[in-house]
MOPAC internal coordinates of N, CA, C and O (Angstrom, degrees):
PM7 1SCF
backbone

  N    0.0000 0     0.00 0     0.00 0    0    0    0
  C    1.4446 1     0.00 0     0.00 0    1    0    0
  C    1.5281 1   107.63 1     0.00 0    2    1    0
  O    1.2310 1   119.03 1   -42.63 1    3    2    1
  N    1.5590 1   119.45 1   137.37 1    3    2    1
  C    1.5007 1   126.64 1  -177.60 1    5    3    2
  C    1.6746 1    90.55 1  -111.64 1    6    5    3
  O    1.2310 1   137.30 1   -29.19 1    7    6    5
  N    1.7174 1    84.09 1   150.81 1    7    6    5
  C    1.5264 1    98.46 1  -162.50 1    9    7    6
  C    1.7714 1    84.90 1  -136.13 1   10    9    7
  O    1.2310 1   120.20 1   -73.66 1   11   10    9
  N    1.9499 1   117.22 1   106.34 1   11   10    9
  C    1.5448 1   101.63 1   176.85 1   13   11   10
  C    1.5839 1    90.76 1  -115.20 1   14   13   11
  O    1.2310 1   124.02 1     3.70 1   15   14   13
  N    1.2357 1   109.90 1  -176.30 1   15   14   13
  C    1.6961 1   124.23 1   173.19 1   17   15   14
  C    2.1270 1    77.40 1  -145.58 1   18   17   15
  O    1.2310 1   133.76 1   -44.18 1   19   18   17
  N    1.4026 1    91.00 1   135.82 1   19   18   17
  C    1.8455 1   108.96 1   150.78 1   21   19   18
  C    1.1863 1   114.01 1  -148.63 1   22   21   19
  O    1.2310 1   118.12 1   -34.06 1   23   22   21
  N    1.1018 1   121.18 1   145.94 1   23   22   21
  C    1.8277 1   124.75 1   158.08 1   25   23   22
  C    0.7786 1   107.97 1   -89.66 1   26   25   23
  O    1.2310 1   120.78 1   -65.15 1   27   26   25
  N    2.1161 1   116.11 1   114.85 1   27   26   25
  C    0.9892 1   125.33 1   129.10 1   29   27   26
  C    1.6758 1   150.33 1   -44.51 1   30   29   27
  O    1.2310 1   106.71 1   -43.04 1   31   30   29
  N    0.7756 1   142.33 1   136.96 1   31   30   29
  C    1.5450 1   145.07 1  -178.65 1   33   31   30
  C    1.4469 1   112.29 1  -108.46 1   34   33   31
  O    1.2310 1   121.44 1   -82.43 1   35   34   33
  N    1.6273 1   114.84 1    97.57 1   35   34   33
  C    1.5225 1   104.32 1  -165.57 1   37   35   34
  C    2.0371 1    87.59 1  -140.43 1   38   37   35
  O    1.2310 1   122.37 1   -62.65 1   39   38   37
  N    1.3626 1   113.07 1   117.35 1   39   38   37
  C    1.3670 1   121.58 1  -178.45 1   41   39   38
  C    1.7705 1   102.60 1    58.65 1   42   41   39
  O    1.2310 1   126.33 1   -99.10 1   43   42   41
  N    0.9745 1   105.43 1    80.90 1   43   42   41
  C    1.6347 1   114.88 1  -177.06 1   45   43   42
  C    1.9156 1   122.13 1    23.02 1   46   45   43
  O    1.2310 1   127.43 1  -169.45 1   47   46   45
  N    1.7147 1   103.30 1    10.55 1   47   46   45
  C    0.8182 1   103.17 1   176.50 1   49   47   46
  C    1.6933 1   132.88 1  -117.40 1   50   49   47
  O    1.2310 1   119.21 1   -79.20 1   51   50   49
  N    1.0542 1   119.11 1   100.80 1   51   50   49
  C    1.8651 1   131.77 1  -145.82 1   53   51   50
  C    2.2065 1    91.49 1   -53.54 1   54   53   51
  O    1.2310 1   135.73 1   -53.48 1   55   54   53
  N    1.4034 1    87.15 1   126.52 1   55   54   53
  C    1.9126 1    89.09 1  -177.74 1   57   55   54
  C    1.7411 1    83.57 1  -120.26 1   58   57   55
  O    1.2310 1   133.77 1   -40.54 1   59   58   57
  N    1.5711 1    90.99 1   139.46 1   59   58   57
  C    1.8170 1    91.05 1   156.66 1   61   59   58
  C    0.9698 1   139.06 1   -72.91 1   62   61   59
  O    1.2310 1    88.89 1    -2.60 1   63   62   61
  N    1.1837 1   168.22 1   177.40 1   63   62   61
  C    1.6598 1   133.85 1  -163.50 1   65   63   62
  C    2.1257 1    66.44 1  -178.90 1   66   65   63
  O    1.2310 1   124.98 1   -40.51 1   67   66   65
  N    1.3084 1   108.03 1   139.49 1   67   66   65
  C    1.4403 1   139.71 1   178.51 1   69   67   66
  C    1.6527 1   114.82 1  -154.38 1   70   69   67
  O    1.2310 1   128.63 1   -41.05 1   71   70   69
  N    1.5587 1   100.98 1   138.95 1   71   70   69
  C    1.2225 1   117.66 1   159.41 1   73   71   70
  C    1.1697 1   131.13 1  -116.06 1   74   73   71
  O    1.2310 1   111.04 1   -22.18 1   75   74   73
  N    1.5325 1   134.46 1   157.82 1   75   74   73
  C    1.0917 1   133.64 1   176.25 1   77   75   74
  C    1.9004 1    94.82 1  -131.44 1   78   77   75
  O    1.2310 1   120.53 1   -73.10 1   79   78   77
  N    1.3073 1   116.59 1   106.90 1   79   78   77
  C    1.5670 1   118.59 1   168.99 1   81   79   78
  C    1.4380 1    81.89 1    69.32 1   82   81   79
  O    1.2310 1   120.19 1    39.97 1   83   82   81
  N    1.4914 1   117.24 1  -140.03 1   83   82   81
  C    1.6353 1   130.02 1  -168.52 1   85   83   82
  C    0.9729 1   119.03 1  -101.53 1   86   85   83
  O    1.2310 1   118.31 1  -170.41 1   87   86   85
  N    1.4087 1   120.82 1     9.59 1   87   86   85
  C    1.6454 1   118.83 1   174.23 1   89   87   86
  C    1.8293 1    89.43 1   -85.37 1   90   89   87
  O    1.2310 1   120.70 1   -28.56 1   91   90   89
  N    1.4776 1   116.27 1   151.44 1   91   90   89
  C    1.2570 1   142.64 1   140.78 1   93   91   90
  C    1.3567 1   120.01 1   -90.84 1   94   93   91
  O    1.2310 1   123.20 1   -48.16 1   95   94   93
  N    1.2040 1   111.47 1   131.84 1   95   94   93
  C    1.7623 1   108.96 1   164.42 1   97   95   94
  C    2.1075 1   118.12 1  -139.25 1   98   97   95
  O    1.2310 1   134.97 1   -48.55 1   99   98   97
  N    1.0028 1    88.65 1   131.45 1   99   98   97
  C    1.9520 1    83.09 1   177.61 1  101   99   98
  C    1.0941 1   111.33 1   -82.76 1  102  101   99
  O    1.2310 1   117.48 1   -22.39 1  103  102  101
  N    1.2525 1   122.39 1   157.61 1  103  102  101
  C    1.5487 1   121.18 1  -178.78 1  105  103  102
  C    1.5613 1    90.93 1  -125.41 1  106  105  103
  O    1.2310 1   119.41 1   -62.52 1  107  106  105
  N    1.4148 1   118.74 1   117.48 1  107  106  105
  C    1.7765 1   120.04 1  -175.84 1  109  107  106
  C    1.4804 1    94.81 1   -77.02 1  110  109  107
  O    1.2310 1   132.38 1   -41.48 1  111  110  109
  N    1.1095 1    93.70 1   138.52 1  111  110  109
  C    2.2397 1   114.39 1   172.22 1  113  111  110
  C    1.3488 1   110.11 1   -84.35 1  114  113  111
  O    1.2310 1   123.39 1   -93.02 1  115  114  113
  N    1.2774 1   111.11 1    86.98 1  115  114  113
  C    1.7867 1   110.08 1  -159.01 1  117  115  114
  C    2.3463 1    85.97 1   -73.82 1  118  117  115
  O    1.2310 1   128.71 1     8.53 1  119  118  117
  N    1.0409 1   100.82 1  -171.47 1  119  118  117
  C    1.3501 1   108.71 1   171.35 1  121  119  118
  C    1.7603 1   104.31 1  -176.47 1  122  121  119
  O    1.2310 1   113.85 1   -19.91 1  123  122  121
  N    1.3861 1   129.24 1   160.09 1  123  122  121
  C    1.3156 1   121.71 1   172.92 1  125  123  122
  C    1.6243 1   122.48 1   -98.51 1  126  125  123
  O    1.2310 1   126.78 1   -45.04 1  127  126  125
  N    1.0442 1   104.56 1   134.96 1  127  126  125
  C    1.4043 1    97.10 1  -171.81 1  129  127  126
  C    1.7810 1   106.98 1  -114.63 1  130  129  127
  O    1.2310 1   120.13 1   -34.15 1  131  130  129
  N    1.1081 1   117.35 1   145.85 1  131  130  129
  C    1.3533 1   121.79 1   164.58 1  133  131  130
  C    1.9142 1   124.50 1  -100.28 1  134  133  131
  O    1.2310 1   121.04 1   -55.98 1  135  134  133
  N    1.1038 1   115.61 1   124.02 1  135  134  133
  C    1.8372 1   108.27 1  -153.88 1  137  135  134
  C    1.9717 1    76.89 1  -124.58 1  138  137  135
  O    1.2310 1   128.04 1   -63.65 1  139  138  137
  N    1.5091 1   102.12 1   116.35 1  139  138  137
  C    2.0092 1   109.04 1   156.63 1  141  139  138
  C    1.9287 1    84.75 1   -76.46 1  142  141  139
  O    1.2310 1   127.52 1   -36.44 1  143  142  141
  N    1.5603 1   103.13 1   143.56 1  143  142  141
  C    1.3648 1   128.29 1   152.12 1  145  143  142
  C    1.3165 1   109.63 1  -111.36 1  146  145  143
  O    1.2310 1   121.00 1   -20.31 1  147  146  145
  N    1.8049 1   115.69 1   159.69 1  147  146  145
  C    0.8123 1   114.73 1   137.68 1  149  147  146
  C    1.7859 1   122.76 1  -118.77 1  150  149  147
  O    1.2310 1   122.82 1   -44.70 1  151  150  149
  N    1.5874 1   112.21 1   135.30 1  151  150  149
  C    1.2929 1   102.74 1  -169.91 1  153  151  150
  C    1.7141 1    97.23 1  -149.18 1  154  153  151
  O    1.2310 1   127.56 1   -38.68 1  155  154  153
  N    1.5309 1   103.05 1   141.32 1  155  154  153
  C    1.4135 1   113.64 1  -168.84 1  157  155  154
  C    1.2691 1   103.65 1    45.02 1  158  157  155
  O    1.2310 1   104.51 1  -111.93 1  159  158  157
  N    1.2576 1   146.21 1    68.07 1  159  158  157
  C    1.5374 1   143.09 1   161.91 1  161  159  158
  C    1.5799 1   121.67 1    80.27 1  162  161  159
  O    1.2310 1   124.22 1   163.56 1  163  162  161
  N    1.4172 1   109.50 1   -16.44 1  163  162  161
  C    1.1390 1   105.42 1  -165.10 1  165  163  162
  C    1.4736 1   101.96 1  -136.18 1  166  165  163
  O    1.2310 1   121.99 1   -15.12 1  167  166  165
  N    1.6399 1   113.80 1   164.88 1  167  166  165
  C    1.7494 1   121.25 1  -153.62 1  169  167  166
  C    1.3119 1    75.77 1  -117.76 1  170  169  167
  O    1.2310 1   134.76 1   -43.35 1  171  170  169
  N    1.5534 1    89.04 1   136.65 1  171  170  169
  C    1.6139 1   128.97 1   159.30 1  173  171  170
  C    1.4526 1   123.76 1  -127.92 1  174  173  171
  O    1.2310 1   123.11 1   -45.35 1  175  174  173
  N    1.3845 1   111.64 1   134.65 1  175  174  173
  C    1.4663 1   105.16 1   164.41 1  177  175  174
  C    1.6756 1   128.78 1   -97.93 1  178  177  175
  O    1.2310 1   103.27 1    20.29 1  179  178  177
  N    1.2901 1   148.34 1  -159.71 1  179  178  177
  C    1.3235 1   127.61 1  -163.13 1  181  179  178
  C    1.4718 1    77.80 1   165.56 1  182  181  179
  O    1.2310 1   129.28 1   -27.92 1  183  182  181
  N    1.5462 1    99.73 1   152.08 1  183  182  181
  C    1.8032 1   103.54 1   159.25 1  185  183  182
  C    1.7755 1   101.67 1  -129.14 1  186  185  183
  O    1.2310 1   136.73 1    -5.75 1  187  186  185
  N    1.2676 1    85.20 1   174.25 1  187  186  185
  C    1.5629 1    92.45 1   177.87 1  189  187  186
  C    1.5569 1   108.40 1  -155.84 1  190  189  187
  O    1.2310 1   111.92 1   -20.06 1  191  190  189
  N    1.1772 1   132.84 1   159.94 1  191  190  189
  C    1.5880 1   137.74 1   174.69 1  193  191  190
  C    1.2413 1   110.99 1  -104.30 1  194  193  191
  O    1.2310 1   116.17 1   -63.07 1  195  194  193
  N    1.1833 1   124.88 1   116.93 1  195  194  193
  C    1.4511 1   138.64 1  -171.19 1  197  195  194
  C    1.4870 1   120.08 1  -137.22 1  198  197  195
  O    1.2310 1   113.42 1   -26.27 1  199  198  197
  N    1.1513 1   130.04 1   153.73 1  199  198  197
  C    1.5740 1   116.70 1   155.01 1  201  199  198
  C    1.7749 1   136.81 1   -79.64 1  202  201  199
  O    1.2310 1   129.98 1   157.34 1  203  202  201
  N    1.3283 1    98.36 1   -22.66 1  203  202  201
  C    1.2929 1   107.76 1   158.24 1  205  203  202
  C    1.2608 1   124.64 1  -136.52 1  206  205  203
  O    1.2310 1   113.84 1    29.62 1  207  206  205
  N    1.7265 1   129.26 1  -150.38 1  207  206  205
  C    2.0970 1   113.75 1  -171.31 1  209  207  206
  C    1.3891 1    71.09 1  -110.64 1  210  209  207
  O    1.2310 1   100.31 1   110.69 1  211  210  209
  N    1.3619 1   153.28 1   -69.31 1  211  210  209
  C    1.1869 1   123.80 1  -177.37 1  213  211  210
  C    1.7597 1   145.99 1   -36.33 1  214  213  211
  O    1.2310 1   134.29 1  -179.18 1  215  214  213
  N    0.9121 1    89.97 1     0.82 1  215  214  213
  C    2.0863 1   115.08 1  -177.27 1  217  215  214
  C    1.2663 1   105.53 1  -108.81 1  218  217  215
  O    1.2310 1   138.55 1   135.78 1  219  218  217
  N    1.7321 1    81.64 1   -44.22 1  219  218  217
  C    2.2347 1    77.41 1  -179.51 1  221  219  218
  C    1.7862 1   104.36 1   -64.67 1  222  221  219
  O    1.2310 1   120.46 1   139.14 1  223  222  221
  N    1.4675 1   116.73 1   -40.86 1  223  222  221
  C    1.4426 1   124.66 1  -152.90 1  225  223  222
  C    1.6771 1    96.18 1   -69.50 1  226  225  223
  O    1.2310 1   124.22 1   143.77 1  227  226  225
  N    1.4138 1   109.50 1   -36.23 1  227  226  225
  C    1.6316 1   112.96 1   176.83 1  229  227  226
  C    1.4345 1   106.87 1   -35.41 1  230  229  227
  O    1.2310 1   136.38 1   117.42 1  231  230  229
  N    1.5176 1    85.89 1   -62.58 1  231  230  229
  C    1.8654 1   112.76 1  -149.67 1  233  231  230
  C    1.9106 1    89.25 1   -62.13 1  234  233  231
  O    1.2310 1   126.50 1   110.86 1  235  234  233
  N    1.0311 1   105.10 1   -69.14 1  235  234  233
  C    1.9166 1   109.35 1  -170.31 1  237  235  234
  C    1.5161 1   100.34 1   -27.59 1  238  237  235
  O    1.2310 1   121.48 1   124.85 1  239  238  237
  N    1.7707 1   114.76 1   -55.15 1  239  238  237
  C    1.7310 1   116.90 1  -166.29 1  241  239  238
  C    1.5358 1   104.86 1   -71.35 1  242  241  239
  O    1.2310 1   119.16 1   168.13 1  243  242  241
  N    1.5241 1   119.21 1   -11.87 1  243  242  241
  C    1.7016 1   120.98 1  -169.13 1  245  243  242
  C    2.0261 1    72.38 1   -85.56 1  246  245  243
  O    1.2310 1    98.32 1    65.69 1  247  246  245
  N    0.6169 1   156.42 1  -114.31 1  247  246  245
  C    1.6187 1   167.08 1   -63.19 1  249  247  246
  C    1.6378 1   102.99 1  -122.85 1  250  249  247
  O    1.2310 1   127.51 1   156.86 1  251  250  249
  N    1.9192 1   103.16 1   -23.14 1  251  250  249
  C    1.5543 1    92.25 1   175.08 1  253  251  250
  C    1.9169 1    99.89 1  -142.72 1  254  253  251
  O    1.2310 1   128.90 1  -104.50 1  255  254  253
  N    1.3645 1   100.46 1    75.50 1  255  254  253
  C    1.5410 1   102.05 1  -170.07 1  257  255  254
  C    1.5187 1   120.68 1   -76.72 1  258  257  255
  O    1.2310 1   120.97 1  -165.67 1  259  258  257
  N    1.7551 1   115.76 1    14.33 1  259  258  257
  C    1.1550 1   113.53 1   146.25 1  261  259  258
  C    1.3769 1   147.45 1  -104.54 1  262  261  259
  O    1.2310 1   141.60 1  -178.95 1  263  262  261
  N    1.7361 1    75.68 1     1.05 1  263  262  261
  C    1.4220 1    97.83 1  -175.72 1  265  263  262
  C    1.7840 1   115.93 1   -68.27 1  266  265  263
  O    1.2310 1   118.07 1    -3.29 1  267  266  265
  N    1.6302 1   121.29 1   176.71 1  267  266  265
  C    1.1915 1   111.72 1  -179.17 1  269  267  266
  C    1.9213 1    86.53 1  -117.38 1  270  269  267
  O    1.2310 1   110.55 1   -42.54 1  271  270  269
  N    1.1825 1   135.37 1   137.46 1  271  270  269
  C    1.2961 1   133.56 1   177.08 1  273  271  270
  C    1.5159 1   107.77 1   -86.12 1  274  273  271
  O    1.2310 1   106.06 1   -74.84 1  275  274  273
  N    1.1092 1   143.49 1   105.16 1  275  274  273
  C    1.5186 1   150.89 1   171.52 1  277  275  274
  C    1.3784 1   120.44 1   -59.22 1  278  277  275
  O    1.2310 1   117.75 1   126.83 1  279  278  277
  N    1.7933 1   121.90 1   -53.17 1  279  278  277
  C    1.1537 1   139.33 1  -165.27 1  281  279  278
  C    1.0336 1   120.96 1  -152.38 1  282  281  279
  O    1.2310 1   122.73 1   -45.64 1  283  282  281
  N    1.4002 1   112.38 1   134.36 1  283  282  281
  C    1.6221 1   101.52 1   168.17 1  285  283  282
  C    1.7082 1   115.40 1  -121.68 1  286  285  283
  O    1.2310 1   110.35 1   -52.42 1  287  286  285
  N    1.1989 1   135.73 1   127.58 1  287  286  285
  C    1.5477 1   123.03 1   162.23 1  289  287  286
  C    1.4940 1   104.65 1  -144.75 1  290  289  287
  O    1.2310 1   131.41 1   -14.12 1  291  290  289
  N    1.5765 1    95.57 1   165.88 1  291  290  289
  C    1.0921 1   126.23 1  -178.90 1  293  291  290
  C    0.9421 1   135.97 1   -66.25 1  294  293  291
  O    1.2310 1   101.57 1  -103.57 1  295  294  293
  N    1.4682 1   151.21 1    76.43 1  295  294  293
  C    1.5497 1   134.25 1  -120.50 1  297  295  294
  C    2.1127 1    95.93 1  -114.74 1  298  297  295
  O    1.2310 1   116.05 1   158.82 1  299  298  297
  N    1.0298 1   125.10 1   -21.18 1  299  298  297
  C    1.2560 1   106.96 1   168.49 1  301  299  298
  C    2.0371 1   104.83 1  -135.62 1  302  301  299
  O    1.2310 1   120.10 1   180.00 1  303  302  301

């Protein structure tokens, strides 16, 4: 049995990518993100775990689709 580790480079963001024999598997690089909304008049913040601020910004508009999304960053 072969045992590799490589870094991948997929959307500027380095994923570990490992094999065991001929299976491949990705391991997603979750990270936390913090997204300001605005919804009904007033700003909220929310976090979410994503791999990038575009994934997070998906995910925030999937969960608050009236909301208006203001910001997104990376908080750790």
């Amino acid at each position: 049995m072969s045992f590799r580790i490589v870094l991948s480079l997929f959307l500027s963001v380095a994923i570990p990518v490992f094999s065991v024999g001929q299976d491949w598997s990705v391991i997603a690089v979750n990270h936390t993100y913090e997204a300001r909304i605005r919804l009904n008049g007033k700003v909220s913040t929310t976090q979410v775990q994503a791999s990038d601020a575009g994934q997070a910004k998906k995910l925030v508009q999937s969960q608050f689709p009236n909301a208006t999304v203001l910001s997104v960053k990376k908080v750790d």
